[in-house]
VEXMARTOR-405252 format. One line per 8 residues: number of its first residue (from 1); for each residue x, y, z of C-alpha. Coordinates in pm, 1 decimal, decimal comma. Example, Ala and Ser with C-alpha at 12.3 -4.5 7.8 and 13.67 -1.06 7.14 Angstrom:
1> 1230,0/-450,0/780,0; 1367,0/-106,0/714,0
end
This chain:
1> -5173,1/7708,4/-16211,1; -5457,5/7686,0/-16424,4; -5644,8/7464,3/-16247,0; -5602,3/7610,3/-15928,4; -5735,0/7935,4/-16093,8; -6016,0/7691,9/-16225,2; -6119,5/7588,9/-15868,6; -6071,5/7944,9/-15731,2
9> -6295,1/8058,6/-15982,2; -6503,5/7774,6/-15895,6; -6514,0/7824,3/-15559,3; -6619,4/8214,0/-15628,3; -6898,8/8127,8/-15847,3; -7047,4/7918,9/-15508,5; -7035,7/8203,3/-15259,7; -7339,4/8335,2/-15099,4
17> -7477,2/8599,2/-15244,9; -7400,1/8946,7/-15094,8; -7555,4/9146,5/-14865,2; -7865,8/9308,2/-14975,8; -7899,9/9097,4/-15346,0; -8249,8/9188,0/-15375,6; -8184,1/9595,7/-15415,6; -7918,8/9549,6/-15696,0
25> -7881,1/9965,8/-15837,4; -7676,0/9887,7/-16072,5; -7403,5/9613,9/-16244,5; -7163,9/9773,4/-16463,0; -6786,8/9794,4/-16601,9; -6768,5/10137,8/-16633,6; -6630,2/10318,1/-16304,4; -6790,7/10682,5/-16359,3
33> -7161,1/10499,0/-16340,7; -7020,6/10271,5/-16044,2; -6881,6/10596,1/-15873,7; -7275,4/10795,5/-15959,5; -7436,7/10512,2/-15812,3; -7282,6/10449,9/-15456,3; -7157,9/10801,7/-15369,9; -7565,4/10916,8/-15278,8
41> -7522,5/10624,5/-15060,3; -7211,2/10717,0/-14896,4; -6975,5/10996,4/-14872,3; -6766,2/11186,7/-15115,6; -6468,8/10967,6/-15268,6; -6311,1/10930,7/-15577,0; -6204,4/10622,6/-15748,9; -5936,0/10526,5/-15980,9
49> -5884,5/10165,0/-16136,7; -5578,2/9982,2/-15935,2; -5506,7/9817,5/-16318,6; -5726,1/10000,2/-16582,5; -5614,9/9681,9/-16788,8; -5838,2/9475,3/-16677,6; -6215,4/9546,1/-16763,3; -6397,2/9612,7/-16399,2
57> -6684,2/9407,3/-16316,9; -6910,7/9644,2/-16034,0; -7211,4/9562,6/-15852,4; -7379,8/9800,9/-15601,3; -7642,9/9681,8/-15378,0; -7803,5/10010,1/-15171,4; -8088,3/10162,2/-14975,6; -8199,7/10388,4/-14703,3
65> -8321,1/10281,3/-14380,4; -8434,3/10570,6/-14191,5; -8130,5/10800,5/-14178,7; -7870,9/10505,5/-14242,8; -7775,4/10408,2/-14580,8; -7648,8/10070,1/-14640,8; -7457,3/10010,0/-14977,5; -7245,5/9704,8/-15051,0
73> -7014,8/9752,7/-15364,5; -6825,4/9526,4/-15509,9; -6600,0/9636,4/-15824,7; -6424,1/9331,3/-15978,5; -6164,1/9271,3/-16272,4; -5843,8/9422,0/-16084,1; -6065,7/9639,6/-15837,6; -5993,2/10018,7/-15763,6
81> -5855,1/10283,4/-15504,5; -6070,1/10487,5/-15316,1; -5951,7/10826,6/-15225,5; -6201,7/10996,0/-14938,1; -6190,9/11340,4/-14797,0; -6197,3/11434,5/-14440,7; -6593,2/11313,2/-14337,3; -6614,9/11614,7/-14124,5
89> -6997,5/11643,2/-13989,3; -7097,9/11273,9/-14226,6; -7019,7/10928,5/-14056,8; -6910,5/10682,1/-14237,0; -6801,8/10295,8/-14126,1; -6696,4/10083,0/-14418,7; -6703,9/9686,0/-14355,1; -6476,2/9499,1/-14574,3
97> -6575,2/9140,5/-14638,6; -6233,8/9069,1/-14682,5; -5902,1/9281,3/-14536,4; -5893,2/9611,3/-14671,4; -5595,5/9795,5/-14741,7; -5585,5/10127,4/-14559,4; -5356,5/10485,3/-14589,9; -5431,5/10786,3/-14403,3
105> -5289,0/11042,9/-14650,7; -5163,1/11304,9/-14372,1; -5009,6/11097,8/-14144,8; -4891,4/10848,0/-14419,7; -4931,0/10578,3/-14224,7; -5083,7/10192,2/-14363,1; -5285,4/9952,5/-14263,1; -5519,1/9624,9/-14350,4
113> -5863,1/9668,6/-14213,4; -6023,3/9308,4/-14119,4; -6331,8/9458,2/-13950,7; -6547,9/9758,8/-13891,6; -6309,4/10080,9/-14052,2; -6430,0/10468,3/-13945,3; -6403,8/10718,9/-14226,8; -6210,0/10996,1/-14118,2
121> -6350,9/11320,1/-14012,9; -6033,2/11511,3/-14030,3; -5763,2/11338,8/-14254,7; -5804,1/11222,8/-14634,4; -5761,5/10814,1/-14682,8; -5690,7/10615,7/-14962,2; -5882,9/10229,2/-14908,1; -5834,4/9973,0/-15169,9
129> -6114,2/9735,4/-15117,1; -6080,1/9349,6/-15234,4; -6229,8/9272,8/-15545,6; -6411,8/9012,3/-15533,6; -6553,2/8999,7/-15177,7; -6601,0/9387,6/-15184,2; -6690,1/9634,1/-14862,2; -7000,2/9717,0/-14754,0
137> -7099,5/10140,6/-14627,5; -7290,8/10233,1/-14324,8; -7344,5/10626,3/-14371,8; -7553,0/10853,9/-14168,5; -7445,5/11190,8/-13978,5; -7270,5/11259,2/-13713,0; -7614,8/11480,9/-13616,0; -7825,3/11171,8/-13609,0
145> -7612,3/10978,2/-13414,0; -7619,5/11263,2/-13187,3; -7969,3/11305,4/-13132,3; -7986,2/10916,6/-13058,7; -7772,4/10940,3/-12794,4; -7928,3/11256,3/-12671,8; -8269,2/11034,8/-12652,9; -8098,4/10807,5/-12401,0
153> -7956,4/11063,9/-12221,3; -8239,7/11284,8/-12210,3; -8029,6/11580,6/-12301,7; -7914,8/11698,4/-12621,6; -7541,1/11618,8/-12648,8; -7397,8/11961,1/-12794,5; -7016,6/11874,2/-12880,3; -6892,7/11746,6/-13198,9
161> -6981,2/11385,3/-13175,5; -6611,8/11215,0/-13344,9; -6528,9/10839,1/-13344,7; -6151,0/10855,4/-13569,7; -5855,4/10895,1/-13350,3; -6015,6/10801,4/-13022,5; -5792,8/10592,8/-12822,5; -6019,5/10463,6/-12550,4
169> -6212,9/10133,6/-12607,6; -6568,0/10094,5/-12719,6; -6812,8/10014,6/-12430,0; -6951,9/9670,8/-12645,4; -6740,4/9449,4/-12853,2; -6702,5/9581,7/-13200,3; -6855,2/9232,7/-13309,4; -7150,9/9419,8/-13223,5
177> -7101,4/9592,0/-13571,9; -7132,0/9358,8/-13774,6; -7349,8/9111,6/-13610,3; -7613,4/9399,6/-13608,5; -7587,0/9470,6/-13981,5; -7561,9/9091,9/-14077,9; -7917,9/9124,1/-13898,6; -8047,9/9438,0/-14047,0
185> -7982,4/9317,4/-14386,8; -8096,2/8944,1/-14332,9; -8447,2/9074,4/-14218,1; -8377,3/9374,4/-14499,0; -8300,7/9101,1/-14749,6; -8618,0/8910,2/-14640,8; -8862,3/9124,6/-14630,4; -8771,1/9261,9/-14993,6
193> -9036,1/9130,8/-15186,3; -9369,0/9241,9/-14966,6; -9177,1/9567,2/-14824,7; -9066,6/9659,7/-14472,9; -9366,3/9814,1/-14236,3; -9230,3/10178,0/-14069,9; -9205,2/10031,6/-13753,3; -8943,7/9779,3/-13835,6
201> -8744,9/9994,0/-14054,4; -8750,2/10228,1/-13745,5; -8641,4/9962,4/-13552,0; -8392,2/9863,0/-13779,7; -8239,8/10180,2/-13751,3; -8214,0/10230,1/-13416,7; -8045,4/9930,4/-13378,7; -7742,7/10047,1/-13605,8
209> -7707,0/10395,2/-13426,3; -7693,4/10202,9/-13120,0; -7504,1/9921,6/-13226,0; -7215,8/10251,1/-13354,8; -7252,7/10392,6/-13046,7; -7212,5/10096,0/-12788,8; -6890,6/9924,9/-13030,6; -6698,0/10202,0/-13161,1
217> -6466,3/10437,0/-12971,0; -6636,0/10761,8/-12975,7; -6590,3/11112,4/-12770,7; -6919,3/11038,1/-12599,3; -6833,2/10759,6/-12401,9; -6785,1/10893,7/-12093,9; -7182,1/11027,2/-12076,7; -7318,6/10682,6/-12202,4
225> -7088,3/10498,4/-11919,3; -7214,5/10764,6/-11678,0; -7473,9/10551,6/-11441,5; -7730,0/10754,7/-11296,2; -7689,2/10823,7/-10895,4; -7968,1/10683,0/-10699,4; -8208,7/10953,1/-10579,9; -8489,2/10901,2/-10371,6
233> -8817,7/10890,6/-10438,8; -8936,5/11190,8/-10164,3; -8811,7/11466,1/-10453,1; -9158,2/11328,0/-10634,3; -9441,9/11610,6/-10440,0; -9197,8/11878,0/-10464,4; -9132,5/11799,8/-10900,2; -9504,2/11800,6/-10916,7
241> -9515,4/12122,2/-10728,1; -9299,4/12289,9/-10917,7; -9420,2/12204,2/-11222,8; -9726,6/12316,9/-11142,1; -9584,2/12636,3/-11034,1; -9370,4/12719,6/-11365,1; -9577,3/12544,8/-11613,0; -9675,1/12903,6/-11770,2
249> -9267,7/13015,2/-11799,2; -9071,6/12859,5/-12089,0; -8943,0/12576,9/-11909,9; -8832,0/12238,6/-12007,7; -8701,9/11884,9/-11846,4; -8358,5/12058,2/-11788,7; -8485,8/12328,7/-11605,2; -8687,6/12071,7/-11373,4
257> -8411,5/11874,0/-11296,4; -8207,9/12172,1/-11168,5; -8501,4/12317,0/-10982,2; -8461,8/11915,3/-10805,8; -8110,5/11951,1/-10787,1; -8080,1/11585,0/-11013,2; -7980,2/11520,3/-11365,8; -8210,5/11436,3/-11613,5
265> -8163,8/11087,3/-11637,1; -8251,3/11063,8/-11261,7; -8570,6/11298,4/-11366,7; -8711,3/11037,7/-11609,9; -8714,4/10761,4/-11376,5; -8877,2/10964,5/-11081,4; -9111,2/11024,6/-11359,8; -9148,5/10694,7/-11475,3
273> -9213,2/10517,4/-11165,8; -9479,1/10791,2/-11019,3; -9645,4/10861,6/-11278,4; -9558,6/10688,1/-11572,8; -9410,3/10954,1/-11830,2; -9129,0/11134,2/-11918,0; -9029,3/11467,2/-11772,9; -9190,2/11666,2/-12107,2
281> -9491,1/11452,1/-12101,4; -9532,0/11588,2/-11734,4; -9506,1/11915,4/-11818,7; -9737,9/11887,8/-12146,4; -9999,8/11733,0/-11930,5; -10002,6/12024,6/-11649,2; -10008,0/12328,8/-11905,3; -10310,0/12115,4/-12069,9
289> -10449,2/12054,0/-11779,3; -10467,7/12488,6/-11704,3; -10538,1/12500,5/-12037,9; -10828,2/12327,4/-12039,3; -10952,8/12524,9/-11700,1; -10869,9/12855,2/-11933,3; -11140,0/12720,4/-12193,4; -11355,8/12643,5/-11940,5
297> -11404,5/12934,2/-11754,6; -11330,3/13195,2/-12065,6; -11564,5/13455,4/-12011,2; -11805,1/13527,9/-12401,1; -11563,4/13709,4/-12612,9; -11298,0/13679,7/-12406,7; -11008,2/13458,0/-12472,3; -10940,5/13251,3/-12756,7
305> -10827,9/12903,1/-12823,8; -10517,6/13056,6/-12951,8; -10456,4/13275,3/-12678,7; -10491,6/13014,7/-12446,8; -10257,1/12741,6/-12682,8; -9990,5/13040,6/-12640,8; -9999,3/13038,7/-12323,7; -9974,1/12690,0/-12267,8
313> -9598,3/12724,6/-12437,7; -9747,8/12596,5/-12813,7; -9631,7/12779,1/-13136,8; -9850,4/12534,9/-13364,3; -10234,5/12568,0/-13322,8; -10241,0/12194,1/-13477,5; -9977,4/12023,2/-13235,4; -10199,1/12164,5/-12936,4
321> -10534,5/12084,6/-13073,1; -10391,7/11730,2/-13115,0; -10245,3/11697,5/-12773,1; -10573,0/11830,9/-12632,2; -10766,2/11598,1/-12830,7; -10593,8/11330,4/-12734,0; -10568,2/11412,6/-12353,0; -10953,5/11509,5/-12290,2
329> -11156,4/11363,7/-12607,9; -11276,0/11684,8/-12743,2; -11065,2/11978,5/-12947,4; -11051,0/12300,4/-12737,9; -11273,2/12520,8/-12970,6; -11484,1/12198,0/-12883,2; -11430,6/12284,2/-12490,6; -11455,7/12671,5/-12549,4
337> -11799,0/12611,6/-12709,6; -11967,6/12413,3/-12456,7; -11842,6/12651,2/-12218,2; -12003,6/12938,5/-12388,8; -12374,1/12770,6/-12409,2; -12387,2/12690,9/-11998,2; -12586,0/12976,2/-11841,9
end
């Protein structure tokens, strides 16, 4: 017995090192400061020692990427139960290194998770992670995850976004879970020491709210399997027309695919191929466009760079002086001047 618990120990003392070594928060025995440290980095929980016996032995490796938090815990000695709330409007996905036991408190029912594990929104669960290997915590919102997909669908998607409970299957693999956050913390765990450029954290982040959408079962599945009908090409003259027409009314990419009779996705890739934008970008570059002309023609003492930015649907003087910058070179008080020195 004792040397098979020499070679065990042995054995444990070789493993890799775990995910994200290089932004260690904190190693400690004591389970309030291991509870402090990881719950910012996940959701609400509390802990209790399985066997408060036996001295704990914690480690908590976290950070932020973006609007995903990534903490691996590990709590040692003879580990602890983790009690968690219903998650509600916060997303959580835990990812045990090694089987996980699992309760859900309402329904009483057990299990042993051996791969990615969804928080529950709505029911209380009590996980008892393995000690030594420990679990690491993918947390972000529900919102966020949200507005990704609604960038993809180019709509916002309005109802409660939910992954617990859903019986249909994911529209990836779920090893597309963890092979995406082996990746995001290899590169993380690479990149430690001379920091990680905002691109490639953005990057990084967008690849684990894609990687959540695409392999977990989710109430948004049917409008990311969804394929976009075909439309042809013809409805091009007439979205320019009425653009062109309505650009001075409230209007937005929604209201321009109705007016075509398409959806939205359909909208962005008439856009894309004719003129190579998206549907708001369209629109932005019409009510510029008038906008401009406005400047250009405005009478001495007449209108006003602000009169003319509300018109073109702005709120923010700076936004349009830096779209109109960017579009024509010049700012419009720029344009408004040069307009007011020609005879």
């Amino acid at each position: 017995m004792t040397a098979t618990t020499t070679r065990e120990e042995q054995r444990e003392e070789q493993r890799e090192e775990p995910p994200l070594a290089p932004f260690q928060r904190v190693a400690s025995s004591d389970i309030d400061v291991l509870h402090a440290t990881v719950e910012p980095f996940a959701v609400g929980h509390d802990l209790q020692a399985r066997d408060p016996g036996l001295r704990l032995d914690g480690l908590v490796n976290a950070l932020g990427v973006g609007s995903v938090n990534l903490v691996w815990v590990r709590y040692g000695g003879g580990g602890v139960i983790v009690d968690t709330p219903p998650t509600e409007g916060a997303f959580a996905l835990c990812a045990p290194i090694a089987p996980m036991g699992v309760e859900y408190r309402a329904s009483r029912s057990r299990d042993t998770a051996g791969g990615s594990l969804v928080v529950s929104h709505d029911e209380p669960m009590r996980l008892t992670p393995d000690p030594r290997q420990g679990c690491l915590v993918i947390a972000t919102s529900t919102g966020r995850l949200a507005d990704h997909l609604g960038g993809f669908l180019g709509r916002e998607y309005d109802p409660p976004l939910r992954f617990h409970s859903v019986d249909a299957p994911a529209i990836a693999p779920a090893s597309i879970v963890e092979r995406t956050w082996r990746h995001v913390c290899g590169v993380l765990d690479d990149t430690a020491s001379e920091g990680l450029h905002p691109l490639a954290a953005r990057s990084l982040e967008e690849s684990l709210l894609t990687a959540i959408l695409l392999g977990l079962p989710h109430t948004a599945m049917p409008e990311l399997v969804e394929r976009p009908r075909r439309v042809p090409h013809q409805l091009a003259p007439f979205i320019r027309e009425w653009v062109e027409a309505h650009h001075h009314r409230p209007v937005g990419a929604s209201d321009i695919a109705a007016a075509a009779g398409i959806g939205i996705r359909q909208l962005q890739v008439i856009c894309r191929d004719q003129w190579g934008v998206t549907p708001t970008q369209l629109l932005r570059g019409v009510r510029l466009d008038h906008a401009r002309a406005a400047l250009r023609t405005a009478a001495p003492g007449g209108r006003t760079v602000s009169d003319v930015a509300t018109a073109a649907g702005y709120l923010h003087m700076s936004r349009f002086a830096a779209h109109y910058r960017q579009r024509f070179g010049e700012t419009p008080s720029e344009t408004l001047k040069h307009s007011a020195a020609l005879p």
